[in-house]
C-alpha positions as CSV (number, residue, x, y, z in Angstrom):
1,X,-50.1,-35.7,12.0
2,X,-53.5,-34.0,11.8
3,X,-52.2,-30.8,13.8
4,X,-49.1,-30.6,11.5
5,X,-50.7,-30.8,8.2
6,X,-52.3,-27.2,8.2
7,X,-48.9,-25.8,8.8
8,X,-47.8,-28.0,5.8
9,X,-50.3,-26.9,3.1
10,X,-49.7,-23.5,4.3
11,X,-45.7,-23.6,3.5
12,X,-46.6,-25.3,0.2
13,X,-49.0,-22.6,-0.8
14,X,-46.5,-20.0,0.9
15,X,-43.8,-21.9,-1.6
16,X,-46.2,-21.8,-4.8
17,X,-46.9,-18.2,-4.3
18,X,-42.8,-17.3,-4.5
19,X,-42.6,-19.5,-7.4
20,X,-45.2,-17.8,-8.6
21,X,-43.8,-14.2,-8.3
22,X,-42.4,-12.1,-11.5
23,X,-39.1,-11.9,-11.8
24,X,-36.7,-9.6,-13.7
25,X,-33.1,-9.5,-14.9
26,X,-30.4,-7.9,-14.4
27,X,-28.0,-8.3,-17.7
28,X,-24.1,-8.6,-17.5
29,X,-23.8,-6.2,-20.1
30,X,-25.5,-3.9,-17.0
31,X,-23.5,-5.2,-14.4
32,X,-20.7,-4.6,-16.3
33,X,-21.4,-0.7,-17.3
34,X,-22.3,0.4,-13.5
35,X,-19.1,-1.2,-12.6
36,X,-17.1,1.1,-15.5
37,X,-18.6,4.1,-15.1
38,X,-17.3,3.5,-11.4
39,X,-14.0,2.9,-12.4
40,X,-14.0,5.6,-15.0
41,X,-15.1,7.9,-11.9
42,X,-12.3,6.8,-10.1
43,X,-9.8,7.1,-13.1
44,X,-10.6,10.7,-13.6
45,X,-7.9,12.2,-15.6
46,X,-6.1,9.4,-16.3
47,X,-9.8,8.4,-18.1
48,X,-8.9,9.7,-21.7
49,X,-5.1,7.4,-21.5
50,X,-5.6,4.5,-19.4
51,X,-6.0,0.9,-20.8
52,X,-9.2,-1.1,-19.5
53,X,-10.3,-4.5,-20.3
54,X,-13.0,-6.6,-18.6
55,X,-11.6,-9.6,-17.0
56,X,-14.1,-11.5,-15.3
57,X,-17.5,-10.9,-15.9
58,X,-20.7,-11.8,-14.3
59,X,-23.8,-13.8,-15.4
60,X,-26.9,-13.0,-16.1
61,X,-28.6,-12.1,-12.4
62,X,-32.5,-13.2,-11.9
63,X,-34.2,-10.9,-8.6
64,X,-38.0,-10.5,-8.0
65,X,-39.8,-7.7,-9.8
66,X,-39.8,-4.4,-7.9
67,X,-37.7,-0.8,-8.0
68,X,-34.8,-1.8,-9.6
69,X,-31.1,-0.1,-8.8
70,X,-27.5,-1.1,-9.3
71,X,-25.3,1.0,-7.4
72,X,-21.3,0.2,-7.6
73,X,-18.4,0.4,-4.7
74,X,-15.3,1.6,-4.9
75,X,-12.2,-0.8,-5.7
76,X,-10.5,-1.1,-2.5
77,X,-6.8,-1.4,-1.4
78,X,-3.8,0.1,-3.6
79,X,-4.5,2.7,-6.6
80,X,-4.2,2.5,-9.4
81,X,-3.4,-1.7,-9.8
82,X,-3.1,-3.6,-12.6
83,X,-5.9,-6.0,-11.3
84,X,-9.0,-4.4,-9.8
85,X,-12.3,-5.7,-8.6
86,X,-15.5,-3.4,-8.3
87,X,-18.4,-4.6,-6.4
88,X,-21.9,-4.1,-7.6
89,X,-24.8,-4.0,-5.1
90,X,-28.3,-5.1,-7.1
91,X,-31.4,-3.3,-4.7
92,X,-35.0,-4.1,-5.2
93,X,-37.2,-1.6,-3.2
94,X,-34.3,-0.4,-1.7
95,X,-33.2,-3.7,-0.4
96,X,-29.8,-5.6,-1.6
97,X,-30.6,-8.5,-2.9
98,X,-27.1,-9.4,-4.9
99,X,-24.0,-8.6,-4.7
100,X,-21.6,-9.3,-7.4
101,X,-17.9,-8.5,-8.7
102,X,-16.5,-7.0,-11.9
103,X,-12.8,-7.8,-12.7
104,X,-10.6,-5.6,-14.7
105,X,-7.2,-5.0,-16.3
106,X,-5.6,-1.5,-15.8
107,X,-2.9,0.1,-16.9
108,X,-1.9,3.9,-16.4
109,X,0.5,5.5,-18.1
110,X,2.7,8.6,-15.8
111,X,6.2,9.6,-15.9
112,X,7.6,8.6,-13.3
113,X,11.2,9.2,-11.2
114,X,13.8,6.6,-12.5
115,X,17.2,6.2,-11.7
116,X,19.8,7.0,-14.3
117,X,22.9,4.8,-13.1
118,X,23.0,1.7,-11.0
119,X,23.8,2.6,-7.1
120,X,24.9,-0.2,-4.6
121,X,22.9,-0.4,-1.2
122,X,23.9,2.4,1.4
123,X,23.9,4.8,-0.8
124,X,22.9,8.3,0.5
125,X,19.5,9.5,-1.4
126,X,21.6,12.9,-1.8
127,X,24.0,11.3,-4.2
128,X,21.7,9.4,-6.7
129,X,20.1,11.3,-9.9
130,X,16.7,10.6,-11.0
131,X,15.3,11.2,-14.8
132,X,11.6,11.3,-15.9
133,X,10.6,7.7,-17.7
134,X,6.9,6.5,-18.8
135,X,6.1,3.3,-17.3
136,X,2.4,1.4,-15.9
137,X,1.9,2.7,-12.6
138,X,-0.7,0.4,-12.0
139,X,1.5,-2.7,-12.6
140,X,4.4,-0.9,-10.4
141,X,4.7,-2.2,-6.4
142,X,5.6,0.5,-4.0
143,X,4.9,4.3,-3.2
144,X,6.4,6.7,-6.0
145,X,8.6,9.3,-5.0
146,X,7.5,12.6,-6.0
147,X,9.5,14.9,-4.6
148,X,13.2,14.3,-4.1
149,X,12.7,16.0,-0.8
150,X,10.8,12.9,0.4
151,X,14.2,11.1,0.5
152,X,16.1,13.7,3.0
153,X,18.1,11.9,5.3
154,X,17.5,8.5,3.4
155,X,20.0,6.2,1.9
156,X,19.3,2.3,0.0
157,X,18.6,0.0,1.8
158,X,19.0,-2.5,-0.9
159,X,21.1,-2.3,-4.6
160,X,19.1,-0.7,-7.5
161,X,19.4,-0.8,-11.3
162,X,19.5,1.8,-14.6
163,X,15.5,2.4,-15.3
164,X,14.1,1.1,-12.3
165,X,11.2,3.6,-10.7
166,X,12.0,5.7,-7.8
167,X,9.9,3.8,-4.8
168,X,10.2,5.1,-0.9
169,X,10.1,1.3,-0.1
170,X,13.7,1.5,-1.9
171,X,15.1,4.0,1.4
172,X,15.4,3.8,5.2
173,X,16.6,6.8,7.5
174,X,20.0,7.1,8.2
175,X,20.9,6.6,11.9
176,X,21.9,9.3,14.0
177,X,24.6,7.0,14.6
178,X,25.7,3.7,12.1
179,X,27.5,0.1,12.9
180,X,31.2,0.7,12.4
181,X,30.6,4.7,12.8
182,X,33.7,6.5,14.5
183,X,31.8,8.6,17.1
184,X,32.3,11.0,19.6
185,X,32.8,9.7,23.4
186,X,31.4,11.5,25.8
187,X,32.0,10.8,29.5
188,X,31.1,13.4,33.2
189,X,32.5,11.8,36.6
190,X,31.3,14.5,38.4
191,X,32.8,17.4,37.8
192,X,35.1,15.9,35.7
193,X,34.1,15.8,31.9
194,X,36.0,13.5,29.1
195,X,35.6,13.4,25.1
196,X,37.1,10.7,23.5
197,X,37.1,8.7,20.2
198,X,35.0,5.2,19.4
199,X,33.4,2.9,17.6
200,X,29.8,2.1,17.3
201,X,28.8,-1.8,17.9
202,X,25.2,-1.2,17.2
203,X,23.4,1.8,15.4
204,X,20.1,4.1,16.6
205,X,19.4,7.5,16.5
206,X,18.9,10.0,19.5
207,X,17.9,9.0,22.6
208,X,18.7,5.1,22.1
209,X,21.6,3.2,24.2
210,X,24.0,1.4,21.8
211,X,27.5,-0.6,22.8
212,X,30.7,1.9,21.9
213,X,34.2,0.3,21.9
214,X,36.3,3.5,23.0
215,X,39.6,3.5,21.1
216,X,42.4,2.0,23.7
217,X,39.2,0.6,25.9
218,X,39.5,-3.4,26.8
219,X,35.4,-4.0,26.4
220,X,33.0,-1.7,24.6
221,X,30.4,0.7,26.9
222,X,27.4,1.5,26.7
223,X,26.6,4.7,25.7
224,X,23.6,7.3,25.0
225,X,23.2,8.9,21.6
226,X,22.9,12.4,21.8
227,X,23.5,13.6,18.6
228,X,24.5,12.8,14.7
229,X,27.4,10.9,15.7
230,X,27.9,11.9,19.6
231,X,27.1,9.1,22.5
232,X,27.0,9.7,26.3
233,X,28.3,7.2,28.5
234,X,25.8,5.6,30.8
235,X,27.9,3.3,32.7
């Protein structure tokens, strides 16, 4: 016991020292300004139009006295959203000491590429008519289309409606060759090249093996695509 008490009283002067030590604070109204003037940056043009409200502030934060600095991150993940978080490092002497989190409400205003008519799914991108609408982008899901080029060689994958936004996540390719596609039959035995008429079982684009039923065929083949609507027999 008598070894162990010097290293006692020195952790209890060690402790009375720290409790002894200034301290300053870093308001929320600081936090909370650091943390705009980040999102503000980010923002840039859209600065002057876009709606922000703080959602979820901080308290009060107590560090010990030294070089004080407050230096925010950027919000990660998708831009602009209609919830964002910014982090705020708090460095005395250079050091991080606290870390905390400003939450805000955001809403952008763009035109944006709407359809004009309701199209079912399948529809080829090359048919469908877009208009210019105002909406939130940062409350809309998905990657806007821009260009109407993006969307060459694209139909719907799903049904869409009058006014909706124009999202890529609304498209898929279409095949080099569809289910149910009449195709081209291609078969060589040797010398000996054939061309008939099919059906496609399956779909895939160049290069990919799919099952053909050739018309007056008992059992489908399978057959190489070679081309927009052209197969290869491989049996």
């Amino acid at each position: 016991m008598r070894k162990l008490l010097p290293a006692i009283l020195l952790l209890a002067v060690h402790g009375s020292a720290l409790a002894s030590s200034p301290l300053q604070t870093v308001t929320a109204a600081r936090i909370v300004d650091v943390a705009q003037a980040q999102l503000d940056a980010c923002l840039g043009g859209d600065k002057a139009t876009a709606q922000v409200a703080v959602v979820g502030r901080p308290e009060d934060v107590q560090v010990l006295a030294g070089k004080l600095a407050l230096k925010a991150r950027k919000p990660e993940g998708r831009w602009p959203r209609a919830r964002v978080s910014v982090p705020v490092d708090i460095t005395v002497n250079d050091a991080v000491v606290r870390s905390t989190t400003v939450w805000f409400a955001l809403s952008v205003q763009h035109d944006v590429s709407t359809y004009i008519s309701d199209a079912a799914i399948g529809a080829a991108a090359s048919t469908l008519k877009f208009a210019p609408h105002a909406a939130d982008v940062a409350a809309l899901q998905g990657t806007l289309v821009s260009d109407p080029h993006q969307l060459d060689g694209m139909r719907l994958r799903h049904a869409v409606l009058t006014g909706s936004p124009v999202v890529l996540e609304d498209f898929e390719r279409i095949p080099d060759v569809d289910r149910q596609q009449r195709v081209e039959v291609m078969a060589s035995y040797g010398v000996i090249r054939l061309q008939a008429k099919g059906t496609a079982v399956g779909r895939g684009n160049a290069g990919d093996t799919v099952l053909v039923q050739v018309d007056g065929a008992e059992a489908p083949v399978r057959a190489r695509i070679t081309d927009r609507g052209v197969v290869q027999v491989v049996d």
